[in-house]
C-alpha positions as CSV (number, residue, x, y, z in Angstrom):
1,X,23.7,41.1,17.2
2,X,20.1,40.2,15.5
3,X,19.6,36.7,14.0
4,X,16.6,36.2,11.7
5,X,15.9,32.6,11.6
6,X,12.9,31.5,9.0
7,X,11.0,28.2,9.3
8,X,9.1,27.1,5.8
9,X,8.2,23.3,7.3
10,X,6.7,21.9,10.2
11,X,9.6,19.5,11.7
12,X,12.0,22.2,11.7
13,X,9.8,23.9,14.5
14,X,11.4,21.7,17.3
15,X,15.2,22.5,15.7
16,X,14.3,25.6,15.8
17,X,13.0,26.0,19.2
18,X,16.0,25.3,21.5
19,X,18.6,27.7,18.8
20,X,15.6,30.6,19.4
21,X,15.4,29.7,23.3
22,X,19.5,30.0,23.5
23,X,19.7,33.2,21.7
24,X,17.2,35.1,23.8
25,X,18.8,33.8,26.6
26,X,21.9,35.2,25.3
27,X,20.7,38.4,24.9
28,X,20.9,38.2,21.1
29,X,17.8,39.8,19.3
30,X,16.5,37.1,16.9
31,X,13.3,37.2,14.3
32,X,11.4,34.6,13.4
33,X,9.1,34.2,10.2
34,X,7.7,31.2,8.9
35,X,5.0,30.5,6.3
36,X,1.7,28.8,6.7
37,X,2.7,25.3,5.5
38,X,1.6,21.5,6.9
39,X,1.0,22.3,10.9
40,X,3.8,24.7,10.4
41,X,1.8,27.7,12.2
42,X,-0.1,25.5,14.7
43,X,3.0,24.1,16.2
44,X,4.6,27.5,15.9
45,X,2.1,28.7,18.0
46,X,1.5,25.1,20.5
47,X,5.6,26.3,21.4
48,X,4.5,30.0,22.0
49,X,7.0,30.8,19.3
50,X,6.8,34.5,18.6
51,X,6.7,34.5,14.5
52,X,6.0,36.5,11.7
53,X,3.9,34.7,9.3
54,X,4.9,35.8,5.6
55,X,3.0,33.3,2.5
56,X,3.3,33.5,-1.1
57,X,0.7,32.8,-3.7
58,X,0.3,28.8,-3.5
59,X,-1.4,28.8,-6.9
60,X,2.1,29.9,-8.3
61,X,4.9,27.1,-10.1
62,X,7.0,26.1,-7.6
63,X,9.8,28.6,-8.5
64,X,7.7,31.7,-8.7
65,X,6.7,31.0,-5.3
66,X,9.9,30.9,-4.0
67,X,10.8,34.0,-5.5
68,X,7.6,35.8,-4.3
69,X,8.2,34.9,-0.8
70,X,11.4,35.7,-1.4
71,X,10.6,39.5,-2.1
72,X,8.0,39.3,0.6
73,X,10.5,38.3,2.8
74,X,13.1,40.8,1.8
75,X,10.5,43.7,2.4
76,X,10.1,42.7,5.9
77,X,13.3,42.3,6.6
78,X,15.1,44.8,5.1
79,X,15.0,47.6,8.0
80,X,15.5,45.1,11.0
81,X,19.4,45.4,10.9
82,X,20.0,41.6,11.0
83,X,23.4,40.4,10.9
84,X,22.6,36.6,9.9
85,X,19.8,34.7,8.3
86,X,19.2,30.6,8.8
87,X,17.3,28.4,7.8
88,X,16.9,24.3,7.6
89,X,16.2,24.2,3.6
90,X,14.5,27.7,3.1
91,X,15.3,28.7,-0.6
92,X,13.0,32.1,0.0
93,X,15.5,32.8,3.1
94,X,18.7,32.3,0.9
95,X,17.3,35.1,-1.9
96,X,16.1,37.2,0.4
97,X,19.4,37.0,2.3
98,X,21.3,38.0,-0.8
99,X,19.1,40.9,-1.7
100,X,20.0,42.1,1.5
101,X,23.3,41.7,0.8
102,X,23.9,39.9,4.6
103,X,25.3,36.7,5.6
104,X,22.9,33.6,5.0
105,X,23.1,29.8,6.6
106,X,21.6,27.3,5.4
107,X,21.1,23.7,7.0
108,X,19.6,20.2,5.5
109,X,20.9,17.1,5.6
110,X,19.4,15.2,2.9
111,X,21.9,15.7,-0.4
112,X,20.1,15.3,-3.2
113,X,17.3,18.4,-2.1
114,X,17.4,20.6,-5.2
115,X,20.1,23.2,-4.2
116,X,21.1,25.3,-7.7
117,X,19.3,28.5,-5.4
118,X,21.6,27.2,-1.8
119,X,24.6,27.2,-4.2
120,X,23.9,30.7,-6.0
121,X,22.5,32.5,-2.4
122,X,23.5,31.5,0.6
123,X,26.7,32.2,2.0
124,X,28.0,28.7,3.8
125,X,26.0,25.7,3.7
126,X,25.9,23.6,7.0
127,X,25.8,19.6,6.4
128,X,26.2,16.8,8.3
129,X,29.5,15.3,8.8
130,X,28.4,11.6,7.4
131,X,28.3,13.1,3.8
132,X,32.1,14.3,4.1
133,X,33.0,11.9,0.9
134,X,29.7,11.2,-0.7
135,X,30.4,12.8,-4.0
136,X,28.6,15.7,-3.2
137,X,30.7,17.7,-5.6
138,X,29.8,15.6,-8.2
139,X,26.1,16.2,-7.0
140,X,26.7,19.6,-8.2
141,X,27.6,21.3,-4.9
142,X,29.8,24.4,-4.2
143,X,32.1,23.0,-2.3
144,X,34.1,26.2,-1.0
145,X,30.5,27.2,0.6
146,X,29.6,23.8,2.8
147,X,31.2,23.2,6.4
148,X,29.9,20.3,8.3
149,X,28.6,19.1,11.9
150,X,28.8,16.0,13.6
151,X,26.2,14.0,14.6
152,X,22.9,14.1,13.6
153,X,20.9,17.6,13.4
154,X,17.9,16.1,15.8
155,X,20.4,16.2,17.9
156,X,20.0,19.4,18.4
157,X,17.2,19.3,20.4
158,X,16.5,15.6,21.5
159,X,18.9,16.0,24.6
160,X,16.3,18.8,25.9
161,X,13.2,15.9,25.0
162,X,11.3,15.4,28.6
163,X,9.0,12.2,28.2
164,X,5.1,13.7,28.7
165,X,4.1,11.2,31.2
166,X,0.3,12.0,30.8
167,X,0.7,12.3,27.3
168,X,-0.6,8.1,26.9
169,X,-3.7,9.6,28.9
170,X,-4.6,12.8,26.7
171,X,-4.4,10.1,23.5
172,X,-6.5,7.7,25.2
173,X,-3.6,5.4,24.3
174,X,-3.9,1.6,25.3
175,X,-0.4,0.6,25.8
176,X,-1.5,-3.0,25.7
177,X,-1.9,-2.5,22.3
178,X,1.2,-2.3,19.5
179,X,1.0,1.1,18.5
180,X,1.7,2.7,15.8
181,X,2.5,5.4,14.8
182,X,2.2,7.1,10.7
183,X,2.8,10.2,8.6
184,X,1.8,10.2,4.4
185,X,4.1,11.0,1.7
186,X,4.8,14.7,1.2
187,X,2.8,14.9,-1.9
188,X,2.9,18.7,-2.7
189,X,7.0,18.1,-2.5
190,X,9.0,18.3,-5.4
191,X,10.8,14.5,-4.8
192,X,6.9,12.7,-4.3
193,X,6.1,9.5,-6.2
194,X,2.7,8.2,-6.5
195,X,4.7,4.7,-5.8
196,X,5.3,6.3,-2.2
197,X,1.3,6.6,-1.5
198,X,0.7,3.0,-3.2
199,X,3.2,1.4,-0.3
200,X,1.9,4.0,2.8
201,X,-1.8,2.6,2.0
202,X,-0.6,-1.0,1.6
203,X,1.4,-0.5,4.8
204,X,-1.5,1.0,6.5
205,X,-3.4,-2.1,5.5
206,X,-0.7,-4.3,6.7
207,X,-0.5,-2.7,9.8
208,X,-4.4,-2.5,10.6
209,X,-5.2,-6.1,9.8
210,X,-3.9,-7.1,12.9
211,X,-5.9,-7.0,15.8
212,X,-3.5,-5.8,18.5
213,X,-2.2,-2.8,16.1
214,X,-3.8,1.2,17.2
215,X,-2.2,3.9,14.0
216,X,-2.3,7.4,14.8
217,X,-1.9,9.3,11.5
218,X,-0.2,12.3,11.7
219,X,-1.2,14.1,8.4
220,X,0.8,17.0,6.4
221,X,-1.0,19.5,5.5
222,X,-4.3,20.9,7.0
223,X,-5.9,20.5,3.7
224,X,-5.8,16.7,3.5
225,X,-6.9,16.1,6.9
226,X,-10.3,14.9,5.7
227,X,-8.9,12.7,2.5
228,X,-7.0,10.9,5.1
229,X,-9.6,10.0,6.9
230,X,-11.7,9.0,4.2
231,X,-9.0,6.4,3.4
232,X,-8.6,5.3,7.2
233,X,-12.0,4.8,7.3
234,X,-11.8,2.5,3.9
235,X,-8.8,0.8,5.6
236,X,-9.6,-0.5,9.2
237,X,-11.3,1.0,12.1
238,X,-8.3,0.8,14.1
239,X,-6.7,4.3,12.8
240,X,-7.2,7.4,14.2
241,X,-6.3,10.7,12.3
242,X,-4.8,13.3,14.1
243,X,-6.7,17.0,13.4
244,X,-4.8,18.8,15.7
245,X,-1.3,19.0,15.9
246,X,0.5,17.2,18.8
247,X,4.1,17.2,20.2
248,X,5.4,14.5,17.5
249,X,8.7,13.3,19.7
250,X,6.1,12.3,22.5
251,X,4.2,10.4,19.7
252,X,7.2,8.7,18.5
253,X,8.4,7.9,22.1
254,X,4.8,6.3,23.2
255,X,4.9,4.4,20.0
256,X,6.4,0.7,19.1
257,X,6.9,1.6,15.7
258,X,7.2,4.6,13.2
259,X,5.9,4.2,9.4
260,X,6.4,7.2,7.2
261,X,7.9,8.5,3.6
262,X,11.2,9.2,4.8
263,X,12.6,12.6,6.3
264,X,12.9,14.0,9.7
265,X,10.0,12.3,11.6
266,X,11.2,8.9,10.4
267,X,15.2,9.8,11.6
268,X,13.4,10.9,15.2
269,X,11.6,7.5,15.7
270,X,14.8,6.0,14.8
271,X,17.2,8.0,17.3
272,X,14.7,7.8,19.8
273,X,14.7,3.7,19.3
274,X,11.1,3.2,18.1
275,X,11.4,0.9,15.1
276,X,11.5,3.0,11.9
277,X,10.2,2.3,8.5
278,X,11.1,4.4,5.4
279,X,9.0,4.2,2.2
280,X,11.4,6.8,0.5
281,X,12.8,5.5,-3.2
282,X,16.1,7.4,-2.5
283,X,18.4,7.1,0.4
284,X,20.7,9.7,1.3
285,X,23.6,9.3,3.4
286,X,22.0,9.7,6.9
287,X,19.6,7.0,6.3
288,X,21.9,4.7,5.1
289,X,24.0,6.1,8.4
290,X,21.3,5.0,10.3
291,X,20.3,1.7,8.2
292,X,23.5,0.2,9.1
293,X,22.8,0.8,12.8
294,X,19.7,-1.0,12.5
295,X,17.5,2.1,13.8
296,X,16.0,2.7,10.1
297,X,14.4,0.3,7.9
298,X,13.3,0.5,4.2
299,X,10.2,-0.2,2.2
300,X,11.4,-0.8,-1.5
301,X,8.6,-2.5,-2.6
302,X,4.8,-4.1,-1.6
303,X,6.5,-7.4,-0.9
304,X,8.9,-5.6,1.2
305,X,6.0,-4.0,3.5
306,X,5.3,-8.0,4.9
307,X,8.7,-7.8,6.7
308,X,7.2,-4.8,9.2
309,X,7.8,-6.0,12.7
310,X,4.6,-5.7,14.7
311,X,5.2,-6.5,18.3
312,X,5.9,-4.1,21.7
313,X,9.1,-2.5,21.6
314,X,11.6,-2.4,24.4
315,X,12.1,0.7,25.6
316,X,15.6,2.0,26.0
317,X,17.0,3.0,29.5
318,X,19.1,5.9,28.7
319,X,19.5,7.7,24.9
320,X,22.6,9.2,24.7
321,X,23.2,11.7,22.1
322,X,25.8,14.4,20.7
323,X,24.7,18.1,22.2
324,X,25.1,19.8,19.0
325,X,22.7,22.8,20.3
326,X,26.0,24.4,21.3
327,X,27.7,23.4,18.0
328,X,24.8,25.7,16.3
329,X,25.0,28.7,18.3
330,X,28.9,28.9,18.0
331,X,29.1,28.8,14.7
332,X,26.0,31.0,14.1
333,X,27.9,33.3,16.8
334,X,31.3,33.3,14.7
335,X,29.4,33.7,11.2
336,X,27.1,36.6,12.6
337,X,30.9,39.1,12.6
């Protein structure tokens, strides 16, 4: 059995990483490729993941991009003799998969992605149990292709999360302090609103008015490192911008709260109890999942951004969550025949 699993997007490096670990150990061949995208590479590489890096042309429309890398793709793979592609949201994976005429997975759990190229290539898409009954086929969804899990995907690999006890140390973090911690909108995604970067640089204001507050920014893309800064540095001296990458569930567990534009960074802080703050426009059915737990709250407008909480959290004893690492395998297992 050979799985070839492609990552297009930094936070599904630490998804990934426990599925990859399991299937080695398993004695199943697996191939990884990912493309050079936010800290994509660097974390690739910080988990000694053995990859394959295979770009497009960034200067291409979105959709000719994802076709090119799609070809690219399917060139590489094409005589490895794979049985099963995944992915969490590659639409390059899902083309190439079909042009090699093999089974394809795909994974996301936000519904309202754009998914006309899941529905036409991939062969079963994986969702989260939570959006059984959440109109999805009136989204525009093949139903016959989607199963679903339970739980929530960071579940996946937040059971395996061992606190870094020195990590306070190599931050130089003062824990009398409230920290915090932040990640900018997506803004070379296809759902960003310039609304989204007005309330992250009010927020950051908010935030860095007060004395007590440390931010650690945690920035997207390589690219933008230095435009963040400039605007920390026109904000408060009290921010910190993070150049190279660092192990992001650590972050979030040595922090008191979480402020970011939504997505899979925001739904950590909130599983691992840091207070989250979302300054997405549209929630999808996790969020609102975990909005009415009280583990996610949302930023819908400047006046909104006043209600932040900014005081020490208190850390949890115990997490307890669903081990849905096994869930994965099995089912890639069965779909892999």
């Amino acid at each position: 059995m050979k799985v070839w699993i492609d990552i297009d997007n930094a936070p599904h490096v630490n998804f990934m990483e426990p599925i990859v670990k399991e299937f080695k150990e398993k004695g199943i061949e697996t191939i990884v490729t990912a493309r050079n995208y936010g800290q994509t590479v660097p974390l690739l590489r910080m988990k000694k993941i053995d990859f394959v890096r295979i770009d497009g042309d960034y200067s291409l429309p979105r959709v000719a991009y994802t076709f090119q890398r799609a070809f690219r793709l399917f060139k590489f793979i094409r005589n490895c003799d794979i049985n099963l592609g995944f992915s969490h949201g590659s639409r390059s994976m899902a083309i190439a998969g079909r042009m090699l005429r093999k089974k394809s997975v795909v994974t996301f759990d936000y519904e309202y992605v754009e998914h006309r190229i899941f529905n036409l290539f991939s062969s079963k898409l994986l969702l989260p149990e939570v959006l059984k009954g959440n109109s999805i086929g009136d989204i525009g969804y093949s139903l016959d292709k989607i199963e679903f899990y339970p739980g929530y995907k960071e579940e996946v690999y937040l059971p395996d999360f061992v606190v870094d006890r020195d990590f306070s140390q190599k931050l130089k973090i003062d824990s009398r302090r409230i920290i915090i911690s932040a990640r900018p909108p997506a803004t070379k995604s296809h759902y960003y609103s310039s609304k989204i970067n007005e309330f992250f640089r009010e927020a950051m204001r908010f935030v860095s008015n007060n004395p007590s507050a440390m931010i650690y920014i945690v920035p997207r893309y390589s690219d933008c490192i230095n435009e963040v800064e400039q605007i920390s540095k026109n904000i408060g001296k009290n921010m910190i911008v993070l150049r190279e990458p660092v192990n992001g569930l650590d972050l979030l567990w040595h922090s008191d709260l979480f402020i970011g534009a939504g997505g899979i960074m925001n739904r950590e802080a909130a599983l691992l109890h840091t207070q989250s703050y979302s300054l997405f426009y549209k929630k999808g059915g996790i969020d609102k999942s975990l909005e009415d737990k009280g583990l996610l709250h949302f930023i819908h407008s400047v006046d909104d951004i006043g209600k932040i909480k900014l005081e020490k959290k208190q850390k949890v004893a115990q997490l307890h969550f669903t081990n849905l690492k096994e869930f994965f395998i099995n089912y890639l297992i069965h779909h892999s025949h």
